[in-house]
Every structure is written in C-alpha cells, then in structure tokens.
N, C-alpha and C positions, 0 to 999 in steps of 0.2 A: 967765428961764431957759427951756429950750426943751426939748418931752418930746419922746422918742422913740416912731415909731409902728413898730407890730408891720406890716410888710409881708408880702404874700404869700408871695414870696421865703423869707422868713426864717421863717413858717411851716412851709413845705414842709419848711425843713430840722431843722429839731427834729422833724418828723413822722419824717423817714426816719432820722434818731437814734436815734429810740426803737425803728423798729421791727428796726434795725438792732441795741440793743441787746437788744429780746425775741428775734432770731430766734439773734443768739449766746446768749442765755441757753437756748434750745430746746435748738440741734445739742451748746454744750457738756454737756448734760444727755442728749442719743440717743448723741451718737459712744460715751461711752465703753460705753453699756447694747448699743450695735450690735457694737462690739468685747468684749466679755465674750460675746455671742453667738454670733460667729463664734468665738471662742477655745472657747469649750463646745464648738461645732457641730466645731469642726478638733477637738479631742483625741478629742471619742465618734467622730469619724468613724476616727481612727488607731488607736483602742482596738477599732472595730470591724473595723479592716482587719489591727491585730494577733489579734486574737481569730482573724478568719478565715485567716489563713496560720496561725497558732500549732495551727487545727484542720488544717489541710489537710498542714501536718507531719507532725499526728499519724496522720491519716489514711496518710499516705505509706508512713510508719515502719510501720504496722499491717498495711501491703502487702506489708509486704518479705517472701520466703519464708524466711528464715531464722529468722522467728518461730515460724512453722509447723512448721520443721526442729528444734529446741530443744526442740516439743511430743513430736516422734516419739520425738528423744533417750531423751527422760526416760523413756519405756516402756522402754528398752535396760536404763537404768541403772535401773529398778525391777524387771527381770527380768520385764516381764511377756511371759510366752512367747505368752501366748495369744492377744493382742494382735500379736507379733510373726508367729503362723501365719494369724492371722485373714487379716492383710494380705497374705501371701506372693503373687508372683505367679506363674501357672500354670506358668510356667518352671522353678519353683523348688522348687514345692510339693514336698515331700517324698514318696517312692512308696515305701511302709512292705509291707516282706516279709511271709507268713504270720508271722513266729517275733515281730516285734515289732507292736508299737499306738503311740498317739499319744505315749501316755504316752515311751516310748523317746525318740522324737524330742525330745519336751520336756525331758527328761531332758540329752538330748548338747547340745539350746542352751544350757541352762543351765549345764553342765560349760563351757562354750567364753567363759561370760561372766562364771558368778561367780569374786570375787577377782581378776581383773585388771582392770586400768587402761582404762577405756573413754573413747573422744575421737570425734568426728567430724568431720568436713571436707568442703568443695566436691571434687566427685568431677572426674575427668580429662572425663569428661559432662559436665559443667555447662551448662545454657545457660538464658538468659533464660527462655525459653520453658518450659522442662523440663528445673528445679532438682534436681540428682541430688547425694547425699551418700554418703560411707562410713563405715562405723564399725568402728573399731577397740578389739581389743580387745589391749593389752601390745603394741601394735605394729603387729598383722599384721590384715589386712580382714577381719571374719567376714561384715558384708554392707556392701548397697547398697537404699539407697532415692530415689524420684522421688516429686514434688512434680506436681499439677499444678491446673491453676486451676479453681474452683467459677464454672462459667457462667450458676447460676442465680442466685447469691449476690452479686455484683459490690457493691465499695466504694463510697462518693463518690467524684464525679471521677473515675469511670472506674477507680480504682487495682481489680487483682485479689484476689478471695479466695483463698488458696490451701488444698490439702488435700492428703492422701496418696493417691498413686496406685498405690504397689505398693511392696512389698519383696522385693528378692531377697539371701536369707540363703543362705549357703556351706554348708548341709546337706549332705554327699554320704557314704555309706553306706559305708564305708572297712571295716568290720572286717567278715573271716571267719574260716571255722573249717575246719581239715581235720582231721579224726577217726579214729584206727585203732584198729578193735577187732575179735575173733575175729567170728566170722561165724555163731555161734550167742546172739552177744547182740543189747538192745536198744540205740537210743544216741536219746536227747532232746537239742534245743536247745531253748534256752528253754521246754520243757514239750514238747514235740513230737516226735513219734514218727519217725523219719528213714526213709525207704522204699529200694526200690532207684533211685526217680530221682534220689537225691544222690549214687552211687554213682558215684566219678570213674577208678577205676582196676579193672583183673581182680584176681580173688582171690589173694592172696599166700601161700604155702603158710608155718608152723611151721617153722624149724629144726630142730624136737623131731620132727617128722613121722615120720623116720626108724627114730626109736626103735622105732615102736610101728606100725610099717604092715602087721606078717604080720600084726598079730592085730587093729587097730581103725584109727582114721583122729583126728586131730588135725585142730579145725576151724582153717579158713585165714584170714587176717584181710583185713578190708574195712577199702577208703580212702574217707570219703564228705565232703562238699565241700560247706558251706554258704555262697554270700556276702551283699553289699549288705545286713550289718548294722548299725546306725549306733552300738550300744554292745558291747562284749565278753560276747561270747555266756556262757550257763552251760548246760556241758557234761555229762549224763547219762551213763551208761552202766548198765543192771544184764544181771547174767548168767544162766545161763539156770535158775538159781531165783526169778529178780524180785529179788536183792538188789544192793543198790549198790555199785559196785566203784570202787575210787580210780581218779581222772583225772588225769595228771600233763601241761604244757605244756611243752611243748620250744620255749624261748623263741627258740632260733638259726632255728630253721624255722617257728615258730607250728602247731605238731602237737599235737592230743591226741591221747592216747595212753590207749588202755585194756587192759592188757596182760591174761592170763587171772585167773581169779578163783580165791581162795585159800578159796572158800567150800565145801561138801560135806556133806549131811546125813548122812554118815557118815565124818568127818573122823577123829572120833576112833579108832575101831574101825578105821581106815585107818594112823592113824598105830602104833598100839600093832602091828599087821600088819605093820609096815614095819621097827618099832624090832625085834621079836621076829627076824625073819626078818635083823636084821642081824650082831646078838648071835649066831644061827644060822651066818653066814657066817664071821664072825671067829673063833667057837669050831671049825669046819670048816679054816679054815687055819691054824691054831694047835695043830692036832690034840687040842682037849681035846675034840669031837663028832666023833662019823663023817659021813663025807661023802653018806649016806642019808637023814639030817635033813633036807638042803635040798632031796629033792626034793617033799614036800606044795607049797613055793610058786611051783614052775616049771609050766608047763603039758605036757602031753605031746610029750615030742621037742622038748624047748627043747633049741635052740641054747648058751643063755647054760649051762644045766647042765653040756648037755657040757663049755666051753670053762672051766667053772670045774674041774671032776675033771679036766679032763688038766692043770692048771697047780698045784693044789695043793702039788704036790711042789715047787715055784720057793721056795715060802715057805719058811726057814729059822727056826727057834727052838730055841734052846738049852736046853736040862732046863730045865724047870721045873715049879712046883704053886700049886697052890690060888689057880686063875682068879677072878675076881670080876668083874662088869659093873660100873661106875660111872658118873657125867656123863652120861646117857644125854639127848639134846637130837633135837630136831626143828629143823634152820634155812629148812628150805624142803618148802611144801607150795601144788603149783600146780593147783588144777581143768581139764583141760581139757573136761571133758562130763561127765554124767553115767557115765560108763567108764571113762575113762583120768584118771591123774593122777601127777601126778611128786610124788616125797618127797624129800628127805633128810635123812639120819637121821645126828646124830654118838652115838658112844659111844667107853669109853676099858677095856682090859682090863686087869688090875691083877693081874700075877704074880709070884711068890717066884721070883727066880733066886739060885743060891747064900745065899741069906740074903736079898737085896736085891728090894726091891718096886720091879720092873720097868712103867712105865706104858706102853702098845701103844694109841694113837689110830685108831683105823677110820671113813672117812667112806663110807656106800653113800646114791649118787643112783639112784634106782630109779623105773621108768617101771613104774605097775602097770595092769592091765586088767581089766573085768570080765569071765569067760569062765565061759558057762553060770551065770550067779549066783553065782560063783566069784569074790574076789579075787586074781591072782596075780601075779608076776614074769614081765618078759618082756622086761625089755631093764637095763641098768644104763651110767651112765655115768659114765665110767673118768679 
C-alpha cells in the first residue's frame, strides 16, 4: 500500500486556508462593529445638523420683528400710558397748555383706548429695514409705531435684534372753550384765572342797558377764547361777590355762557322793595291809593312817574270794594352790579264786584338803582 507524502505545494495551501479563514473570521467580526460606527457616527452627525438648523430656526423666528411688535402691543392693550409717552416721538410728544398737565393727556389716551376693540397691523411704512405698525382702536388709527434694530445686541448668525424706536400717538388738542360772561366777573378754566389776552372779541353792550343809562351803566359782556385742550374744559365763572354762578353750554355753537348773577347781599330787602312798590302801583291804577304813593320810589323828575299819572286814567274798573293783595311771587331777580338790578314781581288783587270776587293779575319788571344810597325805580318793562 503506498502513503501519501505531504508536499510543499500542498502545504502552502492549507497555510493560506487557514489564514484565509482567520482573516474572514476577523473582517466578519470588524465589518459589522465598522458599520454600527459609522451608523452611530451618521445619526449624532444628523441629530447634530438637526439640532443645528432646529436652533438656527429658532434663532431666525426670534429675529423676526413681529415678535418685538406683539411686545409693544401688549402695553396698548394693558393701557399702559406711561409707557406709551415715554416712547413718544418728539413729533408727537404732546405740547400740554397752561390749564392742563400730563395727567390730562393720560387721561384722553386712555379715553381713546379703553373699551374698544384694539388690533394692530404692518403699516402702509413697512419696510424690512424699518418695521412700522398701527393700532387700532374699534377701527380707526390712534397711533403708529417703528421698530428698529439693537446694533449692539446682534443675534447669531447675524439675524437682528430689534427694539422700539418711537411711537407716534394721534394726540392732537381738539377741544376749546368760548365763554360769555358780564365783564365784571371772573371766569377759570380748569382752575385758572382768564386775563384780557383770551379776550377774542370787543365788549358787547346788555340789551337791558337801555333801561337804566340816565342813571347807572349795565356791565357789557366778554367773549374770551380758550383752545388746544385735549379734554372738555371745566368752566368757572363767579360774580362780583366771589360766588359761583351757573354755566350753561350751548351745545349748537360750544358757548359758555354765564349770563348775570341772581346773587345780592341785599336781595331780600330788594325784593320786599320791589313787591311793596308793586302792590303801590296796581292799587294807583285801580284807584284804591292815590297817585302820590308812588312817588318815594321814583327818583326826581322821573320820567317813568310822569308817563305813569298821565296814563292812569286809560285803566278802567268798575265799582268796586275791599281790595286784598294775594299770590304775591318774585319770578325774576337779576344782579347786574352792585347798583342796578332787575326784579319782577307777580301779584294778584282780589275785588268784590257786584257781589263777585273779581281776581286782577299785575306783573311789574322793574330796573331798580341805587341813587345816593337810595333804592329806587327808574325804568320798568312794559
């Protein structure tokens, strides 16, 4: 039987067998450890390039000025005014008259904003550069604000910071005041004492003037002219005792009005002077007094006396007796000065005719004066 010899040849190749199988037993044992490496190395590398865009988004998004615009918003819609002046720009700023303060101004923003509906938007301005918005308020623009970039503050990446660079708010001074009042009184706006330089017109004479011009003068009334107030003025007037006299608005024209005062440290003693003296006139024409009664309250060489004795006899009354005064009323009692003032005076005379209680209404409007410390009659209107 014959052995087989191991030759070189045959060596060699079970050598490179073997190492042909350790070097596949190696790579199949790296490939896959090479590939789980790179698959680690690929995802952190994606995870890191999402990470980085997912910031550089945010980044972006953070840049936009509309984030910035949202921040102003919110002060509109928290009303905060002082915030709103702080930022005002010098175009805008409001130029607050003597009669009002800030407070005023703070006041009409806040009238203009609370309770309605406030929105804002990209202004017809817009622009990249110099982000301009309006805001409205139930519709209509009360202002406008600009956006502009913080150069010292800059994002990553170059994206801008933005900030506020001014507000210009619709303030404009709309309401005034025109005031008429006699020309011996005072007249305040808003606490303030009114001089001749608000004085917009010449002095306008009394219609009553007339009355009473042999013997005294009827002060003339002033037109005086307040404007560029941004809330509805409060209107003073006192007369010329320091006391306060009703203001009334003539909303067709926007007039105050302070017509004369009904005020008189000696009203009363005026009026009872007025009532007596009328009672006097009515029992004169009714011939239950003679016609010498009235004259204590005419002055000497009154006109009105004479033209009442020559006319006495016009009055007609029928027999009658036992006169009475009744309803004796005061409807009107006007100050115009310390001297002159207008009354009048109703009363009602209550006579027996034939049997029958006859009632005789008498009204006397009487322009009285004071002459030598005298009160008297000096004009009457008819």
């Amino acid at each position: 039987m014959k052995k087989t010899q191991n030759t070189p040849t045959s060596n060699n190749r079970s050598v490179r067998k073997a190492k042909k199988k350790k070097l596949f037993s190696v790579f199949a044992i790296v490939l896959p450890v090479w590939l789980i490496l790179i698959t680690i190395f690929i995802c952190w590398f994606y995870g890191q390039a999402n990470n980085y865009m997912i910031h550089y988004e945010d980044v972006y998004q953070l840049s936009l000025p509309e984030h910035v615009a949202e921040e102003v918003f919110a002060h509109f819609k928290d009303y905060d005014v002082d915030y709103i002046l702080g930022n005002m720009a010098e175009t805008s700023t409001p130029v607050i008259s003597g009669f009002e303060s800030e407070d005023s101004v703070k006041t009409y923003i806040l009238d203009m904003l609370e309770g309605k509906e406030l929105t804002y938007k990209p202004s017809s301005k817009f622009s990249d550069s110099i982000p301009a918005y309006v805001v409205e308020a139930d519709g209509f623009v009360v202002a406008e604000f600009t956006l502009c970039k913080d150069l010292q503050n800059p994002r990553e990446f170059g994206f801008p910071t933005w900030q506020i660079n001014e507000i210009n708010y619709y303030t404009e001074p709309f309401e005034t005041a025109y005031i008429t009042a006699p020309t011996n009184f005072n007249v305040y706006v808003n606490g303030i004492l009114l001089d001749e330089t608000y004085l917009c017109s010449e002095e306008t004479q009394s219609e009553d003037a007339s009355y009473v011009e042999d013997y005294n003068t009827i002060p003339n009334l002033h037109d005086y002219y307040v404007a560029d107030l941004y809330l509805e003025p409060e209107v003073v007037v006192t007369d010329m005792y320091d006391q306060e006299v009703e203001v009334t608005c003539d909303e067709a024209t926007g007039t105050y009005i302070a017509d004369y005062s009904d005020q008189h440290p000696e009203r009363k003693e005026l009026e009872a002077f007025a009532t007596d003296y009328t009672i006097t006139f009515a029992n004169v024409i009714s011939r239950d007094e003679p016609l010498e009664n009235l004259l204590p309250y005419f002055p000497d060489n009154s006109e009105l006396y004479d033209s009442i004795s020559r006319n006495t006899s016009l009055q007609y009354y029928m027999a009658h007796s036992g006169t009475t005064i009744e309803n004796e009323e005061i409807l009107d009692f006007i100050a115009y000065s310390e001297d002159v003032v207008y009354i009048e005076v109703y009363i009602e005379q209550h006579m027996t005719v034939y049997g029958d209680v006859e009632v005789v209404p008498t009204t006397a409007r009487l322009y009285c004066v004071r002459i030598d410390g005298e009160w008297q009659v000096v004009s009457m209107r008819f």
